[in-house]
C-alpha positions in Angstrom: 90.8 74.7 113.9 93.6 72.6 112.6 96.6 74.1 109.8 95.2 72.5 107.0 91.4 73.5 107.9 91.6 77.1 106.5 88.3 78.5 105.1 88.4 79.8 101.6 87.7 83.4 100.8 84.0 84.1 100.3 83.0 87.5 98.6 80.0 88.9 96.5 82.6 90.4 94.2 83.2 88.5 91.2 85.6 90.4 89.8 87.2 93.7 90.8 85.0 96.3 92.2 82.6 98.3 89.6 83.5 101.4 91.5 87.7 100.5 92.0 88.4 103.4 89.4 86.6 105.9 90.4 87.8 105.5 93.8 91.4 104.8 93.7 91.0 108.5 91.6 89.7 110.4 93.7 92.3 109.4 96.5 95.3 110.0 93.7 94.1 113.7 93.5 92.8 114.1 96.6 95.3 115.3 100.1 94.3 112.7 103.2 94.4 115.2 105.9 93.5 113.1 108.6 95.2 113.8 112.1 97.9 111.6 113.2 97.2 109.8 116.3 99.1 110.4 119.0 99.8 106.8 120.0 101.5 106.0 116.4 103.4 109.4 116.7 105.3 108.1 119.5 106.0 105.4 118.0 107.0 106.2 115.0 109.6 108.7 116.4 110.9 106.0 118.5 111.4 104.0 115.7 112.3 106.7 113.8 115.8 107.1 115.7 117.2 103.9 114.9 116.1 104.1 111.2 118.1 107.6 110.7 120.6 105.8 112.8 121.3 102.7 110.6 123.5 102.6 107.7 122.0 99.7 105.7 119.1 99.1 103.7 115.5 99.9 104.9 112.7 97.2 104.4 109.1 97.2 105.5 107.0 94.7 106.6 103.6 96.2 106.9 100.5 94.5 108.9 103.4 92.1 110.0 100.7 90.0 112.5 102.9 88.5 115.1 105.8 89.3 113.3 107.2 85.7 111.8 107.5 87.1 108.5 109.4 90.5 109.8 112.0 87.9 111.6 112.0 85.2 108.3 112.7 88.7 106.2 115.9 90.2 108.2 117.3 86.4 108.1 116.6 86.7 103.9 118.1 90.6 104.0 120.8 90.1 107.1 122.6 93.7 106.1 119.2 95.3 106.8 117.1 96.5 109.3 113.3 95.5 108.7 110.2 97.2 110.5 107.3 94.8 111.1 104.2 97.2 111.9 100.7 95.9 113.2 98.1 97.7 114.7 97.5 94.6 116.9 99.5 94.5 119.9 97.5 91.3 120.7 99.0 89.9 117.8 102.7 91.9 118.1 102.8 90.4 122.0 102.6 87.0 120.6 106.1 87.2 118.6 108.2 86.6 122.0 106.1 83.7 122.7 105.3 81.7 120.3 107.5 82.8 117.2 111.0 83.2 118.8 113.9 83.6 116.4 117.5 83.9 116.2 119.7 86.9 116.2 120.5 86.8 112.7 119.7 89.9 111.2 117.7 93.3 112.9 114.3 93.7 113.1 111.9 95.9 115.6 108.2 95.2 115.9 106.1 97.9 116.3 102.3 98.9 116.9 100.6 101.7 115.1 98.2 102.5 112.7 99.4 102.2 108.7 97.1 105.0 107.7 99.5 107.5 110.0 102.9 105.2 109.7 103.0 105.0 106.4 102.7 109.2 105.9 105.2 110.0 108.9 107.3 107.9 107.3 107.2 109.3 104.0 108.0 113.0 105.6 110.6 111.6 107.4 112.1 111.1 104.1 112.3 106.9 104.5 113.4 105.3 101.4 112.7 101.2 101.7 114.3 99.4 99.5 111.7 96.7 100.0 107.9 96.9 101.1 105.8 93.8 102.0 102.3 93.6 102.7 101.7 89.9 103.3 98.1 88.7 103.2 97.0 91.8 104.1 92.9 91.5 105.7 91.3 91.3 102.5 88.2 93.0 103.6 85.6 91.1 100.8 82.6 92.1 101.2 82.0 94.9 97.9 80.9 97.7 100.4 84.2 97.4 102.2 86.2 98.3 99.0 87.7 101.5 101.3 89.0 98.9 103.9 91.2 97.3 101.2 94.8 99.1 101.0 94.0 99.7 97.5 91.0 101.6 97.9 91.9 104.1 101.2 92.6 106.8 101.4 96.2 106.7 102.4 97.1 104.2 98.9 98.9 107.1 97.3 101.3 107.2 100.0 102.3 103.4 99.5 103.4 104.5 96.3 105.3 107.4 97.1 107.4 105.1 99.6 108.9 103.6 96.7 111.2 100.6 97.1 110.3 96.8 95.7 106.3 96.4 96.5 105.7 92.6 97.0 101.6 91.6 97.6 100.4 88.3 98.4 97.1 87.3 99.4 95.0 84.1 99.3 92.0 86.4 97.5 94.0 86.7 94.0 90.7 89.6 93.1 92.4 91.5 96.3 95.9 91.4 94.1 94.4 92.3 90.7 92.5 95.0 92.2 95.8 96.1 94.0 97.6 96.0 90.5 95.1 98.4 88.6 95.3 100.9 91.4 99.4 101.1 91.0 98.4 100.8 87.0 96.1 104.2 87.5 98.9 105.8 89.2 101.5 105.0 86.4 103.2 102.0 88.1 101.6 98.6 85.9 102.0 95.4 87.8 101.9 92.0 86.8 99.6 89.4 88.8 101.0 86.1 89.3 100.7 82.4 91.1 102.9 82.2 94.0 104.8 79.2 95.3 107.7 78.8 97.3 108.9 75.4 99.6 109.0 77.8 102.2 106.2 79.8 104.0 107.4 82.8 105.7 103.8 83.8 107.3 101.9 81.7 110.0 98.7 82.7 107.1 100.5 81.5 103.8 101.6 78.5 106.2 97.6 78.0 107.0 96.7 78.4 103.6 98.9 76.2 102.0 98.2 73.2 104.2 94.7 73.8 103.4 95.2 73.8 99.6 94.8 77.2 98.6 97.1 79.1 96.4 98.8 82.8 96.8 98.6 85.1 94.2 101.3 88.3 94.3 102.6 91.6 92.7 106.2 92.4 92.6 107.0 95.6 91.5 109.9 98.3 91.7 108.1 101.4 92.8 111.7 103.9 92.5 111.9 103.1 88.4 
């Protein structure tokens, strides 16, 4: 398939999910108690000792693919260490290969699961000043609303991470669905067009060539 031959989004959603509030709810006032692999444990704690290590700003770069955009972001934020996390170490092994960058700027790449990251990072008592989630899989069929970031489980802990949230997608239903979730728990977002000269994912790359526009939040989760 070439760049610019990227297929639209196709979904039986029209709008945001019927059921979006009454999920998103339940996860706000409910405790996800689900055991933390062991697998992203040791990661994390690896990881973990170079985070409590560094003195600079902390940025996240969540479901970070082969990691292009985790390299692009600590060459925008060169005083600051930025995590790229993927559960895909089919897509994390690519980054030596195929996405090589320069030495400007610190970045680490690692694989684990974003339902247990984002909550061992949270008790570790990370602070990011910045949080990406860059075309995130928009899951869009309706009955796989819980797949979406927005409506699992572990959402309320994205908030509690705090820091500048920036969402982009391709779907713009997955980033209004993604605002009234952080507007149910007290954090309104506006929705807007994206553009930029530069695309700083190998997807908003794809996308773009093909014609299709990004839609994105940006909002300052610590106010």
């Amino acid at each position: 398939m070439s760049e610019a031959n990227s297929r639209s989004i196709v979904s039986n959603q029209p709008g945001l999910h019927e059921k979006l509030d009454e999920i998103v709810q339940k996860h706000l006032a409910a405790e996800f108690k689900k055991p933390i692999a062991e697998h992203t444990q040791q990661a994390f704690d690896e990881v973990n000792e170079k985070v409590q290590a560094f003195n600079g700003p902390l940025i996240l770069d969540s479901c970070c693919g082969v990691g292009e955009s985790t390299a692009n972001l600590a060459k925008l934020h060169p005083d600051a260490l930025v995590i790229g996390i993927d559960k895909s170490s089919h897509r994390l092994d690519k980054h030596d290969v195929e996405y090589k960058q320069t030495e400007s700027g610190h970045y680490i790449l690692v694989q684990a699961d974003l339902n247990d990251f984002w909550r061992l990072a949270l008790e570790a008592g990370w602070q990011p000043t910045h949080h990406y989630l860059l075309y995130p899989n928009p899951w869009p069929k309706a009955k796989h609303i819980g797949r979406r970031w927005h409506g699992a489980p572990v959402f309320p802990f994205i908030v509690k991470l705090g820091g500048i949230l920036e969402v982009r997608s391709n779907w713009d239903i997955y980033v209004k669905e993604f605002a009234r979730a952080l507007e149910l728990a007290g954090h309104p977002a506006a929705v807007e067009a994206y553009e930029s000269d530069t695309a700083i994912t190998p997807f908003e790359r794809k996308y773009w060539a093909s014609g299709q526009s990004s839609t994105r939040l940006k909002l300052d989760l610590s106010r």
